[in-house]
PADOKE-918418 format. One record per residue: x, y, z of N, C-alpha, C, O in turn; residue in one letter. Coordinates in steps of 0.02 Angstrom, whole numbers, padded with zeros to 5 digits, always signed. Layout:
N
XYZXYZXYZXYZA ...
% end
This chain:
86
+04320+04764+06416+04335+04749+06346+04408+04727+06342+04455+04758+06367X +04414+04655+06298+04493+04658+06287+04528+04692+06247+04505+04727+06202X +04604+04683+06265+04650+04724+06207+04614+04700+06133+04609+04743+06089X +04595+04648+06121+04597+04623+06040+04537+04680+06030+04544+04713+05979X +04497+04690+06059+04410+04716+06059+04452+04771+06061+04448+04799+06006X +04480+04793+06087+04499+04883+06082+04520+04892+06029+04499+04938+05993X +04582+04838+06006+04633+04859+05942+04571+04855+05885+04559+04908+05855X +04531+04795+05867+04461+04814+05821+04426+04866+05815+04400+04889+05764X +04424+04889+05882+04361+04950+05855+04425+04999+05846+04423+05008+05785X +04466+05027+05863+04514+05066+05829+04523+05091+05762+04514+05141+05728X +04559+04993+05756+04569+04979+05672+04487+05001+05624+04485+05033+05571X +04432+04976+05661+04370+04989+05628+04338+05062+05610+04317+05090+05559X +04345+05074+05662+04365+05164+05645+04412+05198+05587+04390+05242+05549X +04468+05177+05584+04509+05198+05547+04491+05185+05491+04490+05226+05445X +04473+05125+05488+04470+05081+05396+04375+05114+05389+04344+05084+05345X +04343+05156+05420+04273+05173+05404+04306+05235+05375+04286+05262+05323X +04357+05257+05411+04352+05347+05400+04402+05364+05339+04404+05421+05316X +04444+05307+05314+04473+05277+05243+04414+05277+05200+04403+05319+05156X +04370+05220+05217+04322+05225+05144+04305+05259+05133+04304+05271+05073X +04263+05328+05200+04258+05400+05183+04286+05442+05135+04262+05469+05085X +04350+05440+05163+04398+05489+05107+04366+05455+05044+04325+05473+05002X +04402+05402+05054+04401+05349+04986+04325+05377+04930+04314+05386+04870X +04296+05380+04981+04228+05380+04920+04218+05450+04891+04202+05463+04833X +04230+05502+04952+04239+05572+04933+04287+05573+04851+04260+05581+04796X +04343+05564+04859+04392+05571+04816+04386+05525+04764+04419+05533+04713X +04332+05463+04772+04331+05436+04691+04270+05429+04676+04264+05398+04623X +04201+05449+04708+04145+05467+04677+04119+05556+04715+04125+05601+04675X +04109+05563+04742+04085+05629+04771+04109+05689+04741+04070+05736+04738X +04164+05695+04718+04211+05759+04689+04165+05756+04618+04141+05803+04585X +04161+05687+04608+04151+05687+04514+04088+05707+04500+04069+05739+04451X +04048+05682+04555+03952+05703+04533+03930+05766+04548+03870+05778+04549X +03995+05830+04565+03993+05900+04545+04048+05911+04500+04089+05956+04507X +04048+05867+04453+04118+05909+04422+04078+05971+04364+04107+06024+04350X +04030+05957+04343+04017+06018+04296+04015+06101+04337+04026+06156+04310X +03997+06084+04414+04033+06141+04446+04066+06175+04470+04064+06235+04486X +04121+06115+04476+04199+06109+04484+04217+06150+04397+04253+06198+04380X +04188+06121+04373+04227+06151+04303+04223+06234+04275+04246+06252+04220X +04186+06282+04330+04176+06341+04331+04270+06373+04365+04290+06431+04358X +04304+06326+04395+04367+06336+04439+04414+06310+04403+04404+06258+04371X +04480+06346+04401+04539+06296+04370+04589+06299+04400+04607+06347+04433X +04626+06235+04393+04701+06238+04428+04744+06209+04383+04741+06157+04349X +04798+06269+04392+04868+06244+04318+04863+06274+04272+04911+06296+04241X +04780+06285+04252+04754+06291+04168+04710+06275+04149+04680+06288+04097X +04695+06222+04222+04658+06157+04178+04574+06153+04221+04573+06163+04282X +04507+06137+04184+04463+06155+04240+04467+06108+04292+04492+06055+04274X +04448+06110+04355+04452+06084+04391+04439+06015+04396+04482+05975+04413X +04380+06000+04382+04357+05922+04375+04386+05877+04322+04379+05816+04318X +04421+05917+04280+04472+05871+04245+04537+05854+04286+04552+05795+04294X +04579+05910+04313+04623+05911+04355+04627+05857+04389+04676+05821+04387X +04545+05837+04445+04549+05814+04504+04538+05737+04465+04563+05687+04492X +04498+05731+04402+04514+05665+04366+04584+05641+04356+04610+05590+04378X +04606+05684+04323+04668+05656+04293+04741+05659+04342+04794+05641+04317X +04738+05675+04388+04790+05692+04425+04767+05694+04528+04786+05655+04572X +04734+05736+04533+04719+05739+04612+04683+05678+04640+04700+05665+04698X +04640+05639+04613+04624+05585+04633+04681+05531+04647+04695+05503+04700X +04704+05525+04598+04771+05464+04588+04829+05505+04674+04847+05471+04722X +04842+05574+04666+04883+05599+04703+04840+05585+04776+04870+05563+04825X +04771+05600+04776+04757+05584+04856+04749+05510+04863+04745+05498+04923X +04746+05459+04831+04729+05398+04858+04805+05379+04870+04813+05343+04919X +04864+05397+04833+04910+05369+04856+04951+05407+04917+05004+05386+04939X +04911+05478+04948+04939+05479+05018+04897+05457+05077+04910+05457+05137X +04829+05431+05033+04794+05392+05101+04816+05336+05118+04811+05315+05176X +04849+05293+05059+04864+05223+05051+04922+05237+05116+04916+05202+05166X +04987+05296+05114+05012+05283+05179+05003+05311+05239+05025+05288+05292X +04953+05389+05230+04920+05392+05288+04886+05308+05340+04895+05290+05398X +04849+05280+05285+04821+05239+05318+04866+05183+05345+04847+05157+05397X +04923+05160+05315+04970+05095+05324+05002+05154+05386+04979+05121+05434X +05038+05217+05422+05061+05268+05453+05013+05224+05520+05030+05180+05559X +04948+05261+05509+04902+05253+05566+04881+05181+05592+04867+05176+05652X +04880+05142+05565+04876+05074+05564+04932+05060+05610+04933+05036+05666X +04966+05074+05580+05055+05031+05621+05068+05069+05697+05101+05039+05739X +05043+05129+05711+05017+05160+05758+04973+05127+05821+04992+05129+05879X +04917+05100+05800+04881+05071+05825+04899+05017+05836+04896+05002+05895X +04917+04975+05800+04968+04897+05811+05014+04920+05873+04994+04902+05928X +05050+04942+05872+05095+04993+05903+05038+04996+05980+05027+04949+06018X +05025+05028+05981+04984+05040+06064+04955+04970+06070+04957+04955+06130X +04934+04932+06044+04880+04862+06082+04937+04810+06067+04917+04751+06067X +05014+04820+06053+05072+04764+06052+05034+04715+05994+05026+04658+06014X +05012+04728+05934+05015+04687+05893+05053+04712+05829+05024+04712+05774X +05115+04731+05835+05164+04758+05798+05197+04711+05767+05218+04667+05804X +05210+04704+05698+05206+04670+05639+05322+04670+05654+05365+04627+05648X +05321+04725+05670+05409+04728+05664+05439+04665+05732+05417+04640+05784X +05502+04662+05687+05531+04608+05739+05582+04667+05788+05597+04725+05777X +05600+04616+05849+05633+04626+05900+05707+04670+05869+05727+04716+05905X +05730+04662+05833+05786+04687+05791+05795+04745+05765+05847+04776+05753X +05741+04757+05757+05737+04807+05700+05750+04884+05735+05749+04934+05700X 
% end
């Protein structure tokens, strides 16, 4: 297999196990929230919480988990986006 074929299935991996989260955290949480809403955090019941606040808060540490791990992988198969300088 070549480097390009390695760095793909890598990257393909990564960006499958992204939409994962991804879908957990913006449909899966919500189609139990009436039993989420037996739990509260802050004050507040849970499935409102994870609406109004924890969703927004986990997609924007996957956004750099995922750009983190990405540049990682660029990084091992030398298709690294940074210049010689830096």
């Amino acid at each position: 297999m070549s480097n390009k074929e390695k760095h793909w299935e890598k990257t393909k991996g990564l960006m499958i196990l992204t939409l994962i989260i991804w879908f957990i955290f913006g449909y899966l949480i919500f189609m139990f929230g009436s039993s989420l809403n037996t739990s509260s955090f802050l004050g507040y019941p849970l499935a409102y919480y994870m609406c109004a606040q924890g969703s927004i808060i986990a997609f924007v540490v996957l956004i750099f988990w995922f750009a983190n791990k990405q540049e990682q992988i660029d990084e091992e198969f030398g298709f690294t986006e940074r210049g010689e300088d830096d």
